[in-house]
TORZA-165931 format. One line per field, with one value per residue (C-alpha): x, z, y; residue in three letters. Coordinates in Angstrom, 1 decimal. Example, Ala and Ser with C-alpha at 12.3 -4.5 7.8 and 13.67 -1.06 7.14 Angstrom:
BEGIN
c1	12.3	13.7
c3	7.8	7.1
c2	-4.5	-1.1
code	ala	ser
This chain:
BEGIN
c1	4.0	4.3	1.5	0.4	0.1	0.0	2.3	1.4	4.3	4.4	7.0	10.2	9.8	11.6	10.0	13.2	13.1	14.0	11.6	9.1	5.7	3.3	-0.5	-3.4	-1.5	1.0	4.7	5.7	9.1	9.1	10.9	9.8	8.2	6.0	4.0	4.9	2.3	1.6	-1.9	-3.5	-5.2	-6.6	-4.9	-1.3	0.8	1.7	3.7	1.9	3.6	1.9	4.6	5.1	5.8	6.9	4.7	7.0	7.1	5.1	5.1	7.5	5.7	7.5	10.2	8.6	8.4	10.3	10.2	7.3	5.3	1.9	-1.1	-3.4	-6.1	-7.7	-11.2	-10.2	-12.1	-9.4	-6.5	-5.6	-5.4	-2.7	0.2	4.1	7.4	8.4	5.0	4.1	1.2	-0.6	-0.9	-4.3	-3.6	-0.3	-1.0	2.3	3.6	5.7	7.1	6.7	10.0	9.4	6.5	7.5	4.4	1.1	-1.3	-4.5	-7.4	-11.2	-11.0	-9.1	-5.6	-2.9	-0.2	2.6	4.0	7.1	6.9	9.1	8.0	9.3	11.5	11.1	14.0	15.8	15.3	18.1	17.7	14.2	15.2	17.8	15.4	13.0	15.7	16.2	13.2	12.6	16.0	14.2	10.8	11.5	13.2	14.0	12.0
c3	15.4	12.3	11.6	8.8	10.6	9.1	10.2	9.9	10.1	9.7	7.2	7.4	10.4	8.8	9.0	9.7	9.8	13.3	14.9	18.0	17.7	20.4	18.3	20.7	24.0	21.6	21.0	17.4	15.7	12.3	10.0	6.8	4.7	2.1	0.5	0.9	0.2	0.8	2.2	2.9	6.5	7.4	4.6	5.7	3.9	5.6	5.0	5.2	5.6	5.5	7.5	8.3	12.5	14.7	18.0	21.0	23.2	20.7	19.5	16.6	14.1	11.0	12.6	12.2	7.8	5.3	1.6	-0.2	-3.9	-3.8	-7.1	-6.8	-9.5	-10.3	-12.5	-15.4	-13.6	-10.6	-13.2	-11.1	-7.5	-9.3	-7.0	-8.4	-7.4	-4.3	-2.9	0.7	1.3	4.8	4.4	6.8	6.8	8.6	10.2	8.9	6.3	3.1	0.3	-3.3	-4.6	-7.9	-10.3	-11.2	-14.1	-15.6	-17.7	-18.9	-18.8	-19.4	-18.2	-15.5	-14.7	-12.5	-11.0	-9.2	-6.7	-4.8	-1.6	1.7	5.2	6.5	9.2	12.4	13.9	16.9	20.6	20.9	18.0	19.1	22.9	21.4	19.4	22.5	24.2	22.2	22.0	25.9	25.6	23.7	25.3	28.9	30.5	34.6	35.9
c2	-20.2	-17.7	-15.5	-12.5	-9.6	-6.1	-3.2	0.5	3.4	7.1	8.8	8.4	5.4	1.9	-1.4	-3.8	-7.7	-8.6	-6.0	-6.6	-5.4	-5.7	-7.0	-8.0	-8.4	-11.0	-10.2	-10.9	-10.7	-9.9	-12.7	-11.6	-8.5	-10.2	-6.9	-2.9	0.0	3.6	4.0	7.5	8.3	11.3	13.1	11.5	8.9	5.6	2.8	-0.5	-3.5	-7.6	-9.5	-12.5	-12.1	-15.2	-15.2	-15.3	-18.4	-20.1	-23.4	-24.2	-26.1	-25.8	-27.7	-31.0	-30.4	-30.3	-29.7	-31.5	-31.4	-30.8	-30.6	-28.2	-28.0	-24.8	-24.1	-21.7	-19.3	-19.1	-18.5	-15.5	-17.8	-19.7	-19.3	-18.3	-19.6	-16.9	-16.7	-17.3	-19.0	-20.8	-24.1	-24.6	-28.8	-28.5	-24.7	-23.5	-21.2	-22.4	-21.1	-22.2	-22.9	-24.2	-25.5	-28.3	-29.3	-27.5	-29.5	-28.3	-31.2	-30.8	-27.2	-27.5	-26.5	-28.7	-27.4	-29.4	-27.2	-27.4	-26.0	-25.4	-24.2	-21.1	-21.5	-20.1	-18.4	-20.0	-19.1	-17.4	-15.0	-14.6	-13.3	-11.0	-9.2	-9.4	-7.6	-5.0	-4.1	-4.1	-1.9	0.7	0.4	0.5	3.4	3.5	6.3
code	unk	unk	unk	unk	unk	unk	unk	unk	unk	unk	unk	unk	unk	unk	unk	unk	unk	unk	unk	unk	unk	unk	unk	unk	unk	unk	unk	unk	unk	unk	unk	unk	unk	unk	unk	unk	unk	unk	unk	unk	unk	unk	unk	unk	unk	unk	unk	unk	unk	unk	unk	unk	unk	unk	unk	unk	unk	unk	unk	unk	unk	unk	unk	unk	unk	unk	unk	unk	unk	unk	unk	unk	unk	unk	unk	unk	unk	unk	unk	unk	unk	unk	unk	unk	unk	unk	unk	unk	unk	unk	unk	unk	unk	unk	unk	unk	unk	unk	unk	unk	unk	unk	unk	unk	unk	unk	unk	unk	unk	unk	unk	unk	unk	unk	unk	unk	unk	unk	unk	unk	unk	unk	unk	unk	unk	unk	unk	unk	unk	unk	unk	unk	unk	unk	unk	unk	unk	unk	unk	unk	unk	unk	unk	unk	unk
């Protein structure tokens, strides 16, 4: 199971894909960066990070999709909600995140827009790469006393 989560670093600490963070008792490896910023706390600059992070020992559920079209029709109010080929979005039908990959057609009618969308699910990364990235992060976290 993929899910956003936001990461928070000091100065001068990286933000890698393949990293382990520990959110709400949940282990989650980092599969993709989607948005950087600098924030300011407490007078300090941070690096903020919205990731996409694969829960461990989750469910895979990506694995059963594979590239569709979808039409999504938008007021001209919402002109700004319009998605754009690259973007990530959840897809709250099949609980899983895709990827536009292309628009395929626009048409304006009676003050609406369509949009035909091409998306693709994010894949979720094997088992194997999963546990080695769990391992290294158990290699740097835990120390024999």
């Amino acid at each position: 199971m993929i899910e956003k989560i936001r990461i928070k670093k000091d100065t001068n600490l990286p933000i890698n894909i393949g990293d382990v963070y520990q959110i709400k008792n949940q282990l989650y490896v980092i599969i993709n960066i989607l948005n950087v910023a600098t924030i300011s706390e407490n007078g300090k600059q941070r690096l903020m990070a919205e990731c996409l992070g694969q829960k461990y020992r989750s469910e895979n559920k990506s694995s059963q999709y594979t590239s569709t079209n979808v039409e999504v029709t938008y007021g001209l109010n919402e002109v700004d909600e319009i998605s754009f080929v690259g973007e990530f979005i959840f897809d709250s039908a099949a609980e899983i995140w895709v990827q536009v990959t292309a628009i395929l057609s626009t048409i304006l009618e009676k003050e609406q827009i369509k949009i035909k969308y091409e998306v693709t699910p994010v894949i979720e990364w094997g088992i194997k790469d999963v546990e080695k990235a769990i391992l290294r992060y158990r290699k740097k976290h835990m120390h024999l006393l």
